[in-house]
KOLGU-4560 file (N, C-alpha, C; in nm, 3 decimals, padded with zeros to 5 digits):
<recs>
<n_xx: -04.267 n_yy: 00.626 n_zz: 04.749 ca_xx: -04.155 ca_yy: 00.710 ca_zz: 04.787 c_xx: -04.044 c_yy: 00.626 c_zz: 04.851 mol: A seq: 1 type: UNK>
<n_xx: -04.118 n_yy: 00.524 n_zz: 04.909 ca_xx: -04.010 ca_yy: 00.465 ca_zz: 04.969 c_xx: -03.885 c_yy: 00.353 c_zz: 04.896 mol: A seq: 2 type: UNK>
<n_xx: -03.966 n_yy: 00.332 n_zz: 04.757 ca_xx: -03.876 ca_yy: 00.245 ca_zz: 04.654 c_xx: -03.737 c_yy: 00.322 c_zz: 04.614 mol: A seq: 3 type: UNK>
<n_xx: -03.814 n_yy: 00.471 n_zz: 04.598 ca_xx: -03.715 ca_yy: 00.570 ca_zz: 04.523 c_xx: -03.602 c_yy: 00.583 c_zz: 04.612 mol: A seq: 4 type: UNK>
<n_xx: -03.581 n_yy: 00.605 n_zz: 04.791 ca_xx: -03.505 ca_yy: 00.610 ca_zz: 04.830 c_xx: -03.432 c_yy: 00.497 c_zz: 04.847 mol: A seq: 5 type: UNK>
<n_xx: -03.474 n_yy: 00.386 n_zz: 04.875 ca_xx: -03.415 ca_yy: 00.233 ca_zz: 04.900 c_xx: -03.304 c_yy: 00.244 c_zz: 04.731 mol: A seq: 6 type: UNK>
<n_xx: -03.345 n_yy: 00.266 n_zz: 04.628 ca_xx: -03.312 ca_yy: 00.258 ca_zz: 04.526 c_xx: -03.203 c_yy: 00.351 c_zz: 04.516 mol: A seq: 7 type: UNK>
<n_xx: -03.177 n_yy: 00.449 n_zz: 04.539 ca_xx: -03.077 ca_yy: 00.543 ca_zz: 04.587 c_xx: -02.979 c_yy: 00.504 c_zz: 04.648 mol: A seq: 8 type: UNK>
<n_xx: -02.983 n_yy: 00.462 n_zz: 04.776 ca_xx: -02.952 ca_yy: 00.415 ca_zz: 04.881 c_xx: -02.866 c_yy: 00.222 c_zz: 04.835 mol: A seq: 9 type: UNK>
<n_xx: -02.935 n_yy: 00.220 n_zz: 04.710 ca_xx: -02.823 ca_yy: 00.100 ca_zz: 04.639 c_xx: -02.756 c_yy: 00.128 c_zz: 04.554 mol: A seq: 10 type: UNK>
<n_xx: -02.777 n_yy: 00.254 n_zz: 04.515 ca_xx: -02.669 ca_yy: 00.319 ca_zz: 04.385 c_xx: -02.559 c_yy: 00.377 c_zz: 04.506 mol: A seq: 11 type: UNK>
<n_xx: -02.607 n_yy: 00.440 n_zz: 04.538 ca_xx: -02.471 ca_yy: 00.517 ca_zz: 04.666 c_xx: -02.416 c_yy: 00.392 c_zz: 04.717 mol: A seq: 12 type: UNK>
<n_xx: -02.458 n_yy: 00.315 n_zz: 04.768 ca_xx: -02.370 ca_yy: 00.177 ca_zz: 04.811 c_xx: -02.269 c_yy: 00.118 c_zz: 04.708 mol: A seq: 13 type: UNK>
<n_xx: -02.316 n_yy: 00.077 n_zz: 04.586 ca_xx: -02.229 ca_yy: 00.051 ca_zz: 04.442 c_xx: -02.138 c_yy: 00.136 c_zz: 04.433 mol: A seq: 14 type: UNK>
<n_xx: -02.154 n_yy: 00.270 n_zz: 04.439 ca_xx: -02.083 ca_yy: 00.365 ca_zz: 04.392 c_xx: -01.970 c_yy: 00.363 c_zz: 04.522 mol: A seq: 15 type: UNK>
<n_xx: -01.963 n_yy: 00.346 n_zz: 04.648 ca_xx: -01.883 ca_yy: 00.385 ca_zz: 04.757 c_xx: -01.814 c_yy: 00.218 c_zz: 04.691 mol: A seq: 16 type: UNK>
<n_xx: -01.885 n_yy: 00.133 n_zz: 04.690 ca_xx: -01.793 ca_yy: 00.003 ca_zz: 04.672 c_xx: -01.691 c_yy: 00.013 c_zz: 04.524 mol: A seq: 17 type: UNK>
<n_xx: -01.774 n_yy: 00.093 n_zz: 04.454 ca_xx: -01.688 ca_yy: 00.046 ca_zz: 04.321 c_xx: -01.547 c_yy: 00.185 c_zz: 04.349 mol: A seq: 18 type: UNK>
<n_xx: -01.546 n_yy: 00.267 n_zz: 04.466 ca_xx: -01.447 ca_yy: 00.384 ca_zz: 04.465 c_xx: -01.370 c_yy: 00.272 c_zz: 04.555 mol: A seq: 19 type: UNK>
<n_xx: -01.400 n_yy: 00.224 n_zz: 04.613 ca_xx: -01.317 ca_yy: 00.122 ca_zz: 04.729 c_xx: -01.228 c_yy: 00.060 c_zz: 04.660 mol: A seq: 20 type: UNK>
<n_xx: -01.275 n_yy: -00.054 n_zz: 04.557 ca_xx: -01.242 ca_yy: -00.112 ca_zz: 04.522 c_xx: -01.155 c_yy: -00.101 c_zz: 04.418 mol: A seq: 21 type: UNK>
<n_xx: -01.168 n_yy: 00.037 n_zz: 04.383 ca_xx: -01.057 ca_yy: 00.110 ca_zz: 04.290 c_xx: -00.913 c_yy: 00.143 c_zz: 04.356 mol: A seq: 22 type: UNK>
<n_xx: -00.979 n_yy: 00.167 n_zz: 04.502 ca_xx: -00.824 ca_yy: 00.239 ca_zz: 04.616 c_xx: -00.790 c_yy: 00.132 c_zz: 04.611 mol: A seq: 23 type: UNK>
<n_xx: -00.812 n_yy: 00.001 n_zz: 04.585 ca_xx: -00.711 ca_yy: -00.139 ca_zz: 04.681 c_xx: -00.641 c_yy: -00.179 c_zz: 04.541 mol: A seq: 24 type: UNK>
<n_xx: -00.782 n_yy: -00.239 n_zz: 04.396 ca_xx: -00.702 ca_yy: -00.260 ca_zz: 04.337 c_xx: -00.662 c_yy: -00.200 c_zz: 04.189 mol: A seq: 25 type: UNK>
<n_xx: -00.672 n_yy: -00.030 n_zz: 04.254 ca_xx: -00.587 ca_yy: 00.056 ca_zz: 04.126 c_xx: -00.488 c_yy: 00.016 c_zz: 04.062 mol: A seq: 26 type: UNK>
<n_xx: -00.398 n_yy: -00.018 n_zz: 04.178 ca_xx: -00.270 ca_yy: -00.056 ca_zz: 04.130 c_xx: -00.211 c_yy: -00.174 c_zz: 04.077 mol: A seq: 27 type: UNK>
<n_xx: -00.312 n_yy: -00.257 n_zz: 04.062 ca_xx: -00.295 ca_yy: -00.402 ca_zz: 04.015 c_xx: -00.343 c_yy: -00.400 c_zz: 03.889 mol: A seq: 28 type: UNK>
<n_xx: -00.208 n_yy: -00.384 n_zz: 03.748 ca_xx: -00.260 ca_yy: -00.370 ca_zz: 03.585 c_xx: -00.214 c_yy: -00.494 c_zz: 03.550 mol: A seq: 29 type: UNK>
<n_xx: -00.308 n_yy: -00.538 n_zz: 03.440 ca_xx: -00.274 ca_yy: -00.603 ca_zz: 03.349 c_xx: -00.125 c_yy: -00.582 c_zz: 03.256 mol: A seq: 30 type: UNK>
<n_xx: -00.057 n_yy: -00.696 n_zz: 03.290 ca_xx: 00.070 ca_yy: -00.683 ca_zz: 03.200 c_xx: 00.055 c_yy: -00.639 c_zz: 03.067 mol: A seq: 31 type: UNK>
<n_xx: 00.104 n_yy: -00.537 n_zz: 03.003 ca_xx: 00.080 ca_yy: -00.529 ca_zz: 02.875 c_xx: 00.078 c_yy: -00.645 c_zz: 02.756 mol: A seq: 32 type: UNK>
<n_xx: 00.018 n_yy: -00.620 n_zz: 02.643 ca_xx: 00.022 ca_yy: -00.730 ca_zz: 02.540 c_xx: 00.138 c_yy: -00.735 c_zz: 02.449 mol: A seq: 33 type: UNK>
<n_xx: 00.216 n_yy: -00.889 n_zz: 02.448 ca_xx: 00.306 ca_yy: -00.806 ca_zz: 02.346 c_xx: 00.284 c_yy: -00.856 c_zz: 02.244 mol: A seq: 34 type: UNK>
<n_xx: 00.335 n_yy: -00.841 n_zz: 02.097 ca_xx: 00.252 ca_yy: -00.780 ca_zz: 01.995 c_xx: 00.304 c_yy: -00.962 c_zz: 01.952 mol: A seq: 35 type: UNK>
<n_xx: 00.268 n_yy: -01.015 n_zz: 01.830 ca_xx: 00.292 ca_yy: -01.131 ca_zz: 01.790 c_xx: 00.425 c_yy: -01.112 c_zz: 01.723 mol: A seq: 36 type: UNK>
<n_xx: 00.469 n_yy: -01.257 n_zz: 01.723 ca_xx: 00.600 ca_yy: -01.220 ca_zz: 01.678 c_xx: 00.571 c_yy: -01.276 c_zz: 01.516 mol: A seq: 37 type: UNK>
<n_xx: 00.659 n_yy: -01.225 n_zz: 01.467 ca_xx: 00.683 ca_yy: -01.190 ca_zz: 01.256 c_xx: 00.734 c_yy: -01.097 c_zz: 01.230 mol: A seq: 38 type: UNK>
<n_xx: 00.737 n_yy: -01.069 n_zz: 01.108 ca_xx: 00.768 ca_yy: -00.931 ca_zz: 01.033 c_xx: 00.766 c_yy: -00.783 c_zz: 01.103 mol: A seq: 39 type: UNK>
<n_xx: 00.641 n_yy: -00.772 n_zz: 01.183 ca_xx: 00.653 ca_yy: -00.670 ca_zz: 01.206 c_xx: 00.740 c_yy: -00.643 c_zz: 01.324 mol: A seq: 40 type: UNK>
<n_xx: 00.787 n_yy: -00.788 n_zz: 01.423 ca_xx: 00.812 ca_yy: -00.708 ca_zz: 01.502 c_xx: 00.975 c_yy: -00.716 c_zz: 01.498 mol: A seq: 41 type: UNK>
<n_xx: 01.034 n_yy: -00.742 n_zz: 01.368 ca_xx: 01.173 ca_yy: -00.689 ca_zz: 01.347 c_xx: 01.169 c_yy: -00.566 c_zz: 01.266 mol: A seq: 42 type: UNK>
<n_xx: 01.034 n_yy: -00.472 n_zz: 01.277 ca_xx: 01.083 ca_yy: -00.308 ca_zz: 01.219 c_xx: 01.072 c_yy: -00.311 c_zz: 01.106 mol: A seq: 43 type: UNK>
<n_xx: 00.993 n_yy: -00.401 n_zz: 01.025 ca_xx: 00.982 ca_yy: -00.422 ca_zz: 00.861 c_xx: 00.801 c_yy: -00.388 c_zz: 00.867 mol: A seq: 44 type: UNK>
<n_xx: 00.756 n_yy: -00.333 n_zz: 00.790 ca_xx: 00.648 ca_yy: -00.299 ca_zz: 00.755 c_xx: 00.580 c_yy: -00.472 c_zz: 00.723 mol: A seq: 45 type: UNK>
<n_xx: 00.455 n_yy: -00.473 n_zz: 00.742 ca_xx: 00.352 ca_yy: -00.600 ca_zz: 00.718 c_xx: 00.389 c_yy: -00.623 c_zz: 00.595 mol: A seq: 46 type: UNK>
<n_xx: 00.365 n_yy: -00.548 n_zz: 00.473 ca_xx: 00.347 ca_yy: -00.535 ca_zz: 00.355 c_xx: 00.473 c_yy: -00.545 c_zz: 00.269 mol: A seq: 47 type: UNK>
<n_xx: 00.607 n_yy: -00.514 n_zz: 00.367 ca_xx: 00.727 ca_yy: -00.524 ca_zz: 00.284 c_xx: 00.784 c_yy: -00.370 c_zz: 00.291 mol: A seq: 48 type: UNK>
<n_xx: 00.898 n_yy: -00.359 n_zz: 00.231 ca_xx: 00.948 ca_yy: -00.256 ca_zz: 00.165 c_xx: 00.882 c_yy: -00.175 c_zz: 00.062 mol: A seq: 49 type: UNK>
<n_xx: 00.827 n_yy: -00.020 n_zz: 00.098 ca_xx: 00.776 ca_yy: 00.064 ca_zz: -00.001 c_xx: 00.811 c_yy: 00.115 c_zz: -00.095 mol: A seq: 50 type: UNK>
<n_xx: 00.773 n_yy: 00.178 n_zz: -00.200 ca_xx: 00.874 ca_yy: 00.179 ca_zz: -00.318 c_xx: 00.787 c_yy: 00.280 c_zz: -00.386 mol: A seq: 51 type: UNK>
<n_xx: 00.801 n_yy: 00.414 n_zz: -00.485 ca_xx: 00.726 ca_yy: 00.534 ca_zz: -00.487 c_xx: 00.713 c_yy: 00.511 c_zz: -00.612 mol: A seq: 52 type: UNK>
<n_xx: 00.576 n_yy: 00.488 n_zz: -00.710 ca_xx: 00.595 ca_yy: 00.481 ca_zz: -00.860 c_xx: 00.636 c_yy: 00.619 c_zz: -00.911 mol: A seq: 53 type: UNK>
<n_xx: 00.695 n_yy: 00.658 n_zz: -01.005 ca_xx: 00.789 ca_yy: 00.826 ca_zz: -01.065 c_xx: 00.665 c_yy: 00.840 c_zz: -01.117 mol: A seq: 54 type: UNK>
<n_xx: 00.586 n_yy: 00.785 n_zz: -01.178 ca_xx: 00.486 ca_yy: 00.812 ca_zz: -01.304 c_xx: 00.349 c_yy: 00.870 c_zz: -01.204 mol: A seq: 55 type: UNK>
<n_xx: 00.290 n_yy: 00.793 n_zz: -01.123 ca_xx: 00.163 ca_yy: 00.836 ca_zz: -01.084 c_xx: 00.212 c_yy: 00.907 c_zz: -00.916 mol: A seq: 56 type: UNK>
<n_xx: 00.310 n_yy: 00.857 n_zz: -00.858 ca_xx: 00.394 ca_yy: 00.847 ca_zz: -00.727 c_xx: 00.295 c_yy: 00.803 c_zz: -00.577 mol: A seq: 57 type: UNK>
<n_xx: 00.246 n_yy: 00.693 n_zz: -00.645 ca_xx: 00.163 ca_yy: 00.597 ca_zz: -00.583 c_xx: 00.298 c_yy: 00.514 c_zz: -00.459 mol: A seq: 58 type: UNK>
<n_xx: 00.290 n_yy: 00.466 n_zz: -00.378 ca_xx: 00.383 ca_yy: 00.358 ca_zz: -00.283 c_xx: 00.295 c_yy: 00.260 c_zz: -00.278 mol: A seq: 59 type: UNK>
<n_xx: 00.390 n_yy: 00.177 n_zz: -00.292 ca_xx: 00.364 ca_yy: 00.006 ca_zz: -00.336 c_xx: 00.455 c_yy: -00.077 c_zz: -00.277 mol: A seq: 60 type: UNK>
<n_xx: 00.410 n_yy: -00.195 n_zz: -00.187 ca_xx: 00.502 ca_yy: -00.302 ca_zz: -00.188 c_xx: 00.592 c_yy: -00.296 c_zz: -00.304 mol: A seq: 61 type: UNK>
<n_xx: 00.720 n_yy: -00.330 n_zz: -00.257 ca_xx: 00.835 ca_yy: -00.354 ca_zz: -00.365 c_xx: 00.817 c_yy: -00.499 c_zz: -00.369 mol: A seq: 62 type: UNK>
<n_xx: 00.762 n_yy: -00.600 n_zz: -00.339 ca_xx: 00.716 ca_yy: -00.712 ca_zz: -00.379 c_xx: 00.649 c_yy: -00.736 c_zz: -00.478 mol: A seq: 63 type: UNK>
<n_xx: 00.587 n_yy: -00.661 n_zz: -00.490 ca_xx: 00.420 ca_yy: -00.635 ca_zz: -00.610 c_xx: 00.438 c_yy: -00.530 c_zz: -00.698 mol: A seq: 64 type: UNK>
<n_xx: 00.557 n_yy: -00.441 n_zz: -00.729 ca_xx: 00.600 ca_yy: -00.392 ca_zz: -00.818 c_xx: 00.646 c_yy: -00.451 c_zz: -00.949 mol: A seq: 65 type: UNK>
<n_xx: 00.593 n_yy: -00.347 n_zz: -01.026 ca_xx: 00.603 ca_yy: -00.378 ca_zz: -01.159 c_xx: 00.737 c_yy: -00.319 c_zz: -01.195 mol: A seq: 66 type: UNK>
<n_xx: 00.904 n_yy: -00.396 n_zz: -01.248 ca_xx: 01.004 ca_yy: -00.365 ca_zz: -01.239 c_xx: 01.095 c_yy: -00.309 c_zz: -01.371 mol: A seq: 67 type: UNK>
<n_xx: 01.144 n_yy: -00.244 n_zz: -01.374 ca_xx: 01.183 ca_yy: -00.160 ca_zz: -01.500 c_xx: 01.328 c_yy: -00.135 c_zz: -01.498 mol: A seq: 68 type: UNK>
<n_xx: 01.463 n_yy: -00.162 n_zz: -01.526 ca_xx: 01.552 ca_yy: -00.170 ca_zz: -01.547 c_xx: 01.606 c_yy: -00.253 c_zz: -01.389 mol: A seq: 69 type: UNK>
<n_xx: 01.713 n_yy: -00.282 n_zz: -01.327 ca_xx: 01.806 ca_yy: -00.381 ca_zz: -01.244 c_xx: 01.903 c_yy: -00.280 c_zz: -01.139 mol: A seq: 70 type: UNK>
<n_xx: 01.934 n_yy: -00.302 n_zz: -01.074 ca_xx: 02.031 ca_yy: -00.227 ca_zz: -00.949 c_xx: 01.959 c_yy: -00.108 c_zz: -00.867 mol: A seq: 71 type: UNK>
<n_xx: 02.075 n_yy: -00.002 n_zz: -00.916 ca_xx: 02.044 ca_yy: 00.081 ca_zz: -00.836 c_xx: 01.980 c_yy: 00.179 c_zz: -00.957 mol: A seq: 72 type: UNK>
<n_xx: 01.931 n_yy: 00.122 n_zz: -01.067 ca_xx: 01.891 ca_yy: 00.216 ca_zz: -01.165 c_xx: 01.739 c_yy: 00.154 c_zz: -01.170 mol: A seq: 73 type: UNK>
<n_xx: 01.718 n_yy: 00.070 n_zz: -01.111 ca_xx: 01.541 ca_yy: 00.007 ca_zz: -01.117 c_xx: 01.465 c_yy: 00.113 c_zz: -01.108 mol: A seq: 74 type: UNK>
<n_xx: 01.370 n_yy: 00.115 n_zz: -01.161 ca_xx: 01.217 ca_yy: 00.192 ca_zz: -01.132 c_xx: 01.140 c_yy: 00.058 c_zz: -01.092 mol: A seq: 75 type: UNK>
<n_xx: 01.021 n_yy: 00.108 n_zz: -01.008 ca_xx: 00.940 ca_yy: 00.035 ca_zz: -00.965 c_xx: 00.810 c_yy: 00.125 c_zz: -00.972 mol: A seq: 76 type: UNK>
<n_xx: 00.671 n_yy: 00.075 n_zz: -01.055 ca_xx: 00.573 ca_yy: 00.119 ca_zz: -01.097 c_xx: 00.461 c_yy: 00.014 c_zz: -01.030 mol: A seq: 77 type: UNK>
<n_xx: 00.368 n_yy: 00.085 n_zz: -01.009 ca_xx: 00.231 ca_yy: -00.005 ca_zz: -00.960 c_xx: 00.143 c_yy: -00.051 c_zz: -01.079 mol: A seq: 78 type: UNK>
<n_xx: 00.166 n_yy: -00.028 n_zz: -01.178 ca_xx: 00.101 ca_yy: -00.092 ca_zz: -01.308 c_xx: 00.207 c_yy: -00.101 c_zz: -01.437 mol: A seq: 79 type: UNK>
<n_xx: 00.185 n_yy: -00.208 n_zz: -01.552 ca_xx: 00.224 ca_yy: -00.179 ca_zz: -01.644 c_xx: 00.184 c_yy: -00.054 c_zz: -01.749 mol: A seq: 80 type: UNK>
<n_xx: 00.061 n_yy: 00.008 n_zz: -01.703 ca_xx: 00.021 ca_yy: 00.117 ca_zz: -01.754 c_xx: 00.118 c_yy: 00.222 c_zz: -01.718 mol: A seq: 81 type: UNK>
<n_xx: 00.159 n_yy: 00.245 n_zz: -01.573 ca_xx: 00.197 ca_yy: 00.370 ca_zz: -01.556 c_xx: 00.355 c_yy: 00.343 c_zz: -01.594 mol: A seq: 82 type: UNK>
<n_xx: 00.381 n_yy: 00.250 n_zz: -01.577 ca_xx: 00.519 ca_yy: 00.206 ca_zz: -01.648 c_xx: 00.532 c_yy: 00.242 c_zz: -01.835 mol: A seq: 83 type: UNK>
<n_xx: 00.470 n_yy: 00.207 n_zz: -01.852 ca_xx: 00.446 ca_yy: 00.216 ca_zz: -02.059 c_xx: 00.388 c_yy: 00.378 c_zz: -02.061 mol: A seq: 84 type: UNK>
<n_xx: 00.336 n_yy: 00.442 n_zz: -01.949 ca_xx: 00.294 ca_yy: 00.600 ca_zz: -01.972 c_xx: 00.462 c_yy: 00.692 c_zz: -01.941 mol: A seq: 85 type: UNK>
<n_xx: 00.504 n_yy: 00.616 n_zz: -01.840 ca_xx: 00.650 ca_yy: 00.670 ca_zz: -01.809 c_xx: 00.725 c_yy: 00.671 c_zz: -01.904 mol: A seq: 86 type: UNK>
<n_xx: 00.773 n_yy: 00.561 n_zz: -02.019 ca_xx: 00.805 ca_yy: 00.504 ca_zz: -02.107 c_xx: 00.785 c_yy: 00.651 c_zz: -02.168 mol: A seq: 87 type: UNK>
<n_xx: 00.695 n_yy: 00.613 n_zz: -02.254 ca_xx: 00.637 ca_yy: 00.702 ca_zz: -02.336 c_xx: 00.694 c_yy: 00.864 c_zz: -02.346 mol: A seq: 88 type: UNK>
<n_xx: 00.659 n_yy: 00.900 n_zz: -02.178 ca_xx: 00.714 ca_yy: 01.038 ca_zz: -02.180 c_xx: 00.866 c_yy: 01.031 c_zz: -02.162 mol: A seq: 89 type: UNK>
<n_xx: 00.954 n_yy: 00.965 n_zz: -02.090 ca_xx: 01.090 ca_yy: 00.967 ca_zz: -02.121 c_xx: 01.113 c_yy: 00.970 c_zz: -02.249 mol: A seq: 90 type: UNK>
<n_xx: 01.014 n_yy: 00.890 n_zz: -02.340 ca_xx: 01.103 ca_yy: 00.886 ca_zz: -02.517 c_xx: 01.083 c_yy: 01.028 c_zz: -02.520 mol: A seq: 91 type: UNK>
<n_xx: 00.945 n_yy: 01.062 n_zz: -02.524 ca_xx: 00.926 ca_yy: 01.230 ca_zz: -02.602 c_xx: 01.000 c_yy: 01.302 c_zz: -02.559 mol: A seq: 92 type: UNK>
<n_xx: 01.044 n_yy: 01.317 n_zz: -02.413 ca_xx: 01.155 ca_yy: 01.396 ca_zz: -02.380 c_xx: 01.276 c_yy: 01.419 c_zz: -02.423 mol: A seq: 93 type: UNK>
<n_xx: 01.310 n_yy: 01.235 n_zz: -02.410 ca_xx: 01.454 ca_yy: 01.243 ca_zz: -02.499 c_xx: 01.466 c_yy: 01.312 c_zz: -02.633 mol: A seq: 94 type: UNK>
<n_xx: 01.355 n_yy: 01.335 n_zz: -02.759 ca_xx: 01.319 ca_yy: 01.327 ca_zz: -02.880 c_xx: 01.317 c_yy: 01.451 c_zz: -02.898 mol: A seq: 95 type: UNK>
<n_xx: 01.249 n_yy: 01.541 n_zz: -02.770 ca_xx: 01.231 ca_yy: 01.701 ca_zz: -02.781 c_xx: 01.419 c_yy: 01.763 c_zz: -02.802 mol: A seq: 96 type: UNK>
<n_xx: 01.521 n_yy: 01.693 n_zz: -02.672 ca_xx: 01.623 ca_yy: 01.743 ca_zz: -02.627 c_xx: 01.659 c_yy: 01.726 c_zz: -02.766 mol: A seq: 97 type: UNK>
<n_xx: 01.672 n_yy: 01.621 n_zz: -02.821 ca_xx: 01.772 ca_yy: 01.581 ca_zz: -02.940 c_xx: 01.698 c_yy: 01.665 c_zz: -03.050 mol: A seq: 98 type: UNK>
<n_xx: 01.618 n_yy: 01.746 n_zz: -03.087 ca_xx: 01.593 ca_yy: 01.790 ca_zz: -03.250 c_xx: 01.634 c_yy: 01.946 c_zz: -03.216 mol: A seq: 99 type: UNK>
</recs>
């Protein structure tokens, strides 16, 4: 019986020290981390500029896009598949309007 209280009697001690030691040094934080410097931390995504394929409307690095006409008329596709499926249905479309 007498272990159990001694044993008590060192948890309540820990516990009054570790509240103590919270009142003195609560207020003493760690400076925050600041983040590494690169890409991200001028407001640019890791990965680059996103870019929405029309065909599947997947977002993709515009780096790693697969590119389909120049300016402000580019498409940007995440495969040559969905590019040649886009293809495809723009012709039939055009083909339907015109007969």
């Amino acid at each position: 019986m007498g272990a159990i209280i001694w044993i008590a009697r060192v948890l309540i001690f820990l516990l009054l020290l570790r509240i103590i030691l919270r009142m003195i040094f609560g207020s003493v934080t760690r400076a925050p981390r600041q983040p590494p410097a690169g890409p991200s931390s001028t407001g640019e995504r890791a990965g680059g500029e996103l870019v929405r394929d029309p065909n599947c409307g997947t977002y993709i690095p515009k780096a790693r896009a697969v590119i389909l006409g120049s300016g402000a008329d580019a498409k940007y596709f995440c495969s040559t598949k969905c590019r040649d499926e886009y293809l495809e249905r723009v012709r039939s479309s055009n083909s339907e309007v015109r007969s």
